[in-house]
C-alpha positions as CSV (number, residue, x, y, z in Angstrom):
1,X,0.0,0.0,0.0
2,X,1.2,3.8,-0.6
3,X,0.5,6.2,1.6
4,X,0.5,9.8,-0.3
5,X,1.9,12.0,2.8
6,X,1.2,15.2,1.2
7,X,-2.5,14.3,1.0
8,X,-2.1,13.8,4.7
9,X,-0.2,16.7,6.0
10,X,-1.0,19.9,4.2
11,X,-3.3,20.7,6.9
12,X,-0.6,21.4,9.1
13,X,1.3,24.7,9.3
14,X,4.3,24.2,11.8
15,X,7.2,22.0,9.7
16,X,8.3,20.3,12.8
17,X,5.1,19.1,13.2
18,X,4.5,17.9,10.0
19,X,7.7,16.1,9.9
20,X,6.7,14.1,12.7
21,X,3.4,12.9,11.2
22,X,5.1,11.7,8.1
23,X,7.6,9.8,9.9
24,X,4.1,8.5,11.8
25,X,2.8,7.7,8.3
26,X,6.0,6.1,7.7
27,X,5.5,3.8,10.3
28,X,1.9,2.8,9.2
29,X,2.7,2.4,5.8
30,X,4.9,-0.6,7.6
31,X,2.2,-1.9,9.5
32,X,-0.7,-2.0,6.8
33,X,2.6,-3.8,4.2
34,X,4.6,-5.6,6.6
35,X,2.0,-6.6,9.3
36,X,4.7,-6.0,12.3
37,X,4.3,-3.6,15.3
38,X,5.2,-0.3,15.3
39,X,6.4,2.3,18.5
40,X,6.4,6.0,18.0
41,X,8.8,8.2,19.8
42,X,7.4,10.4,22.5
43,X,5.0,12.9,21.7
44,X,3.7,16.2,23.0
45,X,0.0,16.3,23.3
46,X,-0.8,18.5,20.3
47,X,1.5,15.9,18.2
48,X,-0.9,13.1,19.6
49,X,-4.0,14.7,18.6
50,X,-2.2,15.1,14.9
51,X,-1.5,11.3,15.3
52,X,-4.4,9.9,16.2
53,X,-6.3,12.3,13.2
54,X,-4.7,10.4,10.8
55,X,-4.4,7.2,12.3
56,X,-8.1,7.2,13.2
57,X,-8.6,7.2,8.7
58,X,-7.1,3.9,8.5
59,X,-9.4,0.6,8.8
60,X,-7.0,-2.0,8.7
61,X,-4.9,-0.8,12.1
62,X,-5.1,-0.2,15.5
63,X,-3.1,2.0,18.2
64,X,-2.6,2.7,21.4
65,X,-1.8,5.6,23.6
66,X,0.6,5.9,26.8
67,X,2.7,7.4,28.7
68,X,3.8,4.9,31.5
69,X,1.3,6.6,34.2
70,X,-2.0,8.1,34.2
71,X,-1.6,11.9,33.8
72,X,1.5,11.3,31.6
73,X,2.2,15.0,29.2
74,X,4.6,12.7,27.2
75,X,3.2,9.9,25.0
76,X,4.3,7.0,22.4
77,X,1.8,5.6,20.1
78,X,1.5,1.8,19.6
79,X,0.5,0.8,15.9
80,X,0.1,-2.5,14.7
81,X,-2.6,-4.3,12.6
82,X,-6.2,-5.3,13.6
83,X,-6.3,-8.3,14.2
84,X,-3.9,-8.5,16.4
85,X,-5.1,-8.3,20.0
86,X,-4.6,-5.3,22.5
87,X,-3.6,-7.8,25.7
88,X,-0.8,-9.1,23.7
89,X,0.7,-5.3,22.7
90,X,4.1,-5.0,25.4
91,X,4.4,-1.4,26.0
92,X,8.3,-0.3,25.5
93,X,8.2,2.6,28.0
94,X,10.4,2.2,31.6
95,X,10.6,4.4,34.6
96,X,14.1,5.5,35.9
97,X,14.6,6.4,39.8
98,X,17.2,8.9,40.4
99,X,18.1,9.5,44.1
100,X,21.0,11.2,45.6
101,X,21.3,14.8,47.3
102,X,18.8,16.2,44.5
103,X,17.0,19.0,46.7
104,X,16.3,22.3,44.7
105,X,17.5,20.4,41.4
106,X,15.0,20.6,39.1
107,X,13.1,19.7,35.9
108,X,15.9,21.3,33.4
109,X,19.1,19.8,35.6
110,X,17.7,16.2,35.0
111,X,16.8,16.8,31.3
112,X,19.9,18.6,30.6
113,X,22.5,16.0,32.2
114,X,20.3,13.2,30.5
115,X,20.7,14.9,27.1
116,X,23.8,15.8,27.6
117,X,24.7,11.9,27.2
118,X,23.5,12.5,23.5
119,X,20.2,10.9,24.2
120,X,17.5,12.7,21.8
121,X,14.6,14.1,23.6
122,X,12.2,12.0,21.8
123,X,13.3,9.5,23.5
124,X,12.0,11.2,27.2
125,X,9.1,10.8,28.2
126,X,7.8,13.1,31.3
127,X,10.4,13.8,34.3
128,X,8.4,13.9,37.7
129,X,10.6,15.8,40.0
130,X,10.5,14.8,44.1
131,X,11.8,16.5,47.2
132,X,15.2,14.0,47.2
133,X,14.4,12.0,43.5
134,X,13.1,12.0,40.3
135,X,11.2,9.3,38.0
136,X,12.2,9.8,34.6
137,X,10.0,7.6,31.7
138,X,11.8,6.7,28.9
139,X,11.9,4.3,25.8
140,X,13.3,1.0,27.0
141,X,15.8,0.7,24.5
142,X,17.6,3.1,26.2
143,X,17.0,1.9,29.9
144,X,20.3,0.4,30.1
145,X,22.4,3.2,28.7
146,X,21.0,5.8,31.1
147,X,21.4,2.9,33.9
148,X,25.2,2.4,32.8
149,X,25.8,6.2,32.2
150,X,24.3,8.8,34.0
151,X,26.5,9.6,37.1
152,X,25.5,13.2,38.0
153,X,22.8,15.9,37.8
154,X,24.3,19.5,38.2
155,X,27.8,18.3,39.9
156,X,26.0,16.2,42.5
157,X,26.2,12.1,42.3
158,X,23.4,9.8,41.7
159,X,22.2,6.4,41.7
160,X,19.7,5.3,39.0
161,X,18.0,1.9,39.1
162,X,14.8,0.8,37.5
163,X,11.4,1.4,39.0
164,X,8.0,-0.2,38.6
165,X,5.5,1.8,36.4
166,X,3.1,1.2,38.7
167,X,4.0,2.7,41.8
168,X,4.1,6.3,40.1
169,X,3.2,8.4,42.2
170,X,2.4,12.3,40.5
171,X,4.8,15.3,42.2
172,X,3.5,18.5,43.5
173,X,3.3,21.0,40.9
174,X,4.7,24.2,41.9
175,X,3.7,27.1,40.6
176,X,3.2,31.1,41.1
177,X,-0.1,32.7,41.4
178,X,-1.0,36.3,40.2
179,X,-3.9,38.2,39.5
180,X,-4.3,40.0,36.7
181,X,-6.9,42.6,35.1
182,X,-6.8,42.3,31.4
183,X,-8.4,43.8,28.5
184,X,-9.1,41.3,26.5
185,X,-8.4,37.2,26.3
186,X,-6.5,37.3,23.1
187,X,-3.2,36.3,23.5
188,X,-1.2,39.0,23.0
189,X,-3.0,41.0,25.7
190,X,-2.4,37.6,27.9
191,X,0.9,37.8,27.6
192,X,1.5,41.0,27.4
193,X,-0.4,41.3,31.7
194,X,1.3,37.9,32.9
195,X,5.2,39.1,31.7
196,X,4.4,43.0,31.9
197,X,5.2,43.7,28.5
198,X,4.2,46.3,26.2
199,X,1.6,45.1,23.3
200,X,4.2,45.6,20.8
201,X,6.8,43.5,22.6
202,X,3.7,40.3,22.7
203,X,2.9,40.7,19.2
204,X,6.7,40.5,18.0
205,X,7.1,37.2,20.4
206,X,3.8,35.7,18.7
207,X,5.2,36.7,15.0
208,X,8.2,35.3,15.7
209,X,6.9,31.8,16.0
210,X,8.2,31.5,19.8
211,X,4.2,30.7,21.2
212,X,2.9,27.6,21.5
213,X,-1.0,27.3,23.0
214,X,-1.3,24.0,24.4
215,X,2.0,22.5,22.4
216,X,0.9,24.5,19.0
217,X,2.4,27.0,17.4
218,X,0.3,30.2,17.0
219,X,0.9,33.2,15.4
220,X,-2.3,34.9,15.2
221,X,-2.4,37.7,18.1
222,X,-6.0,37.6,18.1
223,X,-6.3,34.1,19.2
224,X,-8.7,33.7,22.1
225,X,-7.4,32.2,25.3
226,X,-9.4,30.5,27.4
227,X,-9.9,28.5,31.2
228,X,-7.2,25.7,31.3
229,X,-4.7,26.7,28.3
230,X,-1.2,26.4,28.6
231,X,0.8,29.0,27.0
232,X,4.4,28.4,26.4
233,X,6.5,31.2,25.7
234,X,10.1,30.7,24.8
235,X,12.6,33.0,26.9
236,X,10.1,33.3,29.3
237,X,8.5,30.0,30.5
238,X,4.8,28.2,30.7
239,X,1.8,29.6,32.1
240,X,-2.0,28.3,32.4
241,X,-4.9,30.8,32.5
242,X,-6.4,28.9,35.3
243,X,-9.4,30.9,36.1
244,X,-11.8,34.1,34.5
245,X,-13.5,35.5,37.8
246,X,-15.5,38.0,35.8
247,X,-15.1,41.7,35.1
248,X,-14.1,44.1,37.4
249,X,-15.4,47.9,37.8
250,X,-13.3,48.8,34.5
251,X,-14.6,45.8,32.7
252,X,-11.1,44.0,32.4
253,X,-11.4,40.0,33.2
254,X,-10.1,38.9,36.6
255,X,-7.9,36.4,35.5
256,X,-6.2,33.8,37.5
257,X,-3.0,33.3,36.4
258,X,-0.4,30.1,37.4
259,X,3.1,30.4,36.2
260,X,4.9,26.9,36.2
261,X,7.9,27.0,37.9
């Protein structure tokens, strides 16, 4: 069978993006001709709702969705053929615990010193960060190097050793709460309030292609923002409009906003 990629990417706007789906495609393509199983590497969540748009047009397949734990951000995609049945798909994700004198090292230290091993991030699946440890998810084919090489985080010493998938337990989010009275939900204004920047500033950021909404790009400083986005801005870091209280006096909205630290 050939798959005609174009036909099933010129939706899609962001290169990276559409890159990835054609590799997906790839990967189906070998599925529907080869009848074998196919893994995915990890994907944001806007990648998986790309995935699962086109895998959801082909008949003769099936897929499956995970991320090692329940409110995984990271996920690989299972594909293999239809008649094959879903008990006897073996996930190929592991969890990783690393312990040693880890307080106040965060999310970036781990994923720095991991891909400073010249793992690809695609590989990494979500890092949940602890008081003292971290669980870090990753493709099992690369278990053992991480196991065999990772020695430090940020100058300190470590220990690494397997850990069951089961027993995940998710880490306190931390995060800084502000109130703020904008003008208007589109995302420029949204910005502009949660970083206190001028308009002009916001709307150069957005053209620039440095925005993603809820892992897409967006360049369109109109876009509406609403309850429970995430707004990623590079240089600056990832927010979530977490509540609209209403208008105030001046009719701005009362916006809750939660800065992920």
């Amino acid at each position: 069978m050939y798959i005609d990629k174009e036909e099933y990417t010129n939706h899609i706007k962001d290169n990276e993006k559409k890159i990835k789906i054609r590799k997906i495609l790839d990967q189906i393509q070998i599925v529907l001709n080869k009848h074998m199983i196919k893994t995915t590497d990890f994907l944001d969540p806007y990648e998986i709702y790309l995935a699962k748009s086109v895998l959801n047009r082909f008949v003769d397949l099936e897929y499956l969705v995970d991320g090692g734990y329940e409110h995984s951000e990271r996920k690989i995609i299972v594909i293999y053929p239809n008649y094959i049945s879903k008990e006897d798909i073996k996930i190929p994700l592991s969890s990783l615990e690393i312990t040693g004198n880890l307080r106040d090292i965060d999310h970036k230290d781990y994923l720095g010193s991991i891909l400073n091993l010249g793992l690809k991030r695609e590989k990494i699946g979500d890092i949940l960060v602890y008081d003292h440890s971290s669980i870090v998810i990753v493709k099992t084919e690369i278990s053992d190097f991480l196991i065999y090489n990772l020695e430090k985080v940020k100058n300190r010493n470590v220990e690494i050793s397997i850990h069951n998938l089961k027993n995940i337990k998710d880490p306190k989010v931390s995060y800084k709460e502000l109130i703020k009275f904008i003008t208007s939900l589109r995302l420029d204004s949204v910005i502009s309030s949660t970083f206190n920047l001028s308009r002009k500033e916001s709307m150069n950021i957005i053209n620039s292609g440095s925005i993603k909404v809820n892992f897409e790009v967006i360049e369109k400083s109109s876009k509406e923002i609403e309850e429970g986005d995430m707004i990623s801005v590079k240089g600056f870091g990832r927010f979530i409009l977490h509540e609209v209280r209403g208008r105030s006096k001046s009719d701005r909205f009362i916006c809750i906003i939660r800065i992920i630290l």
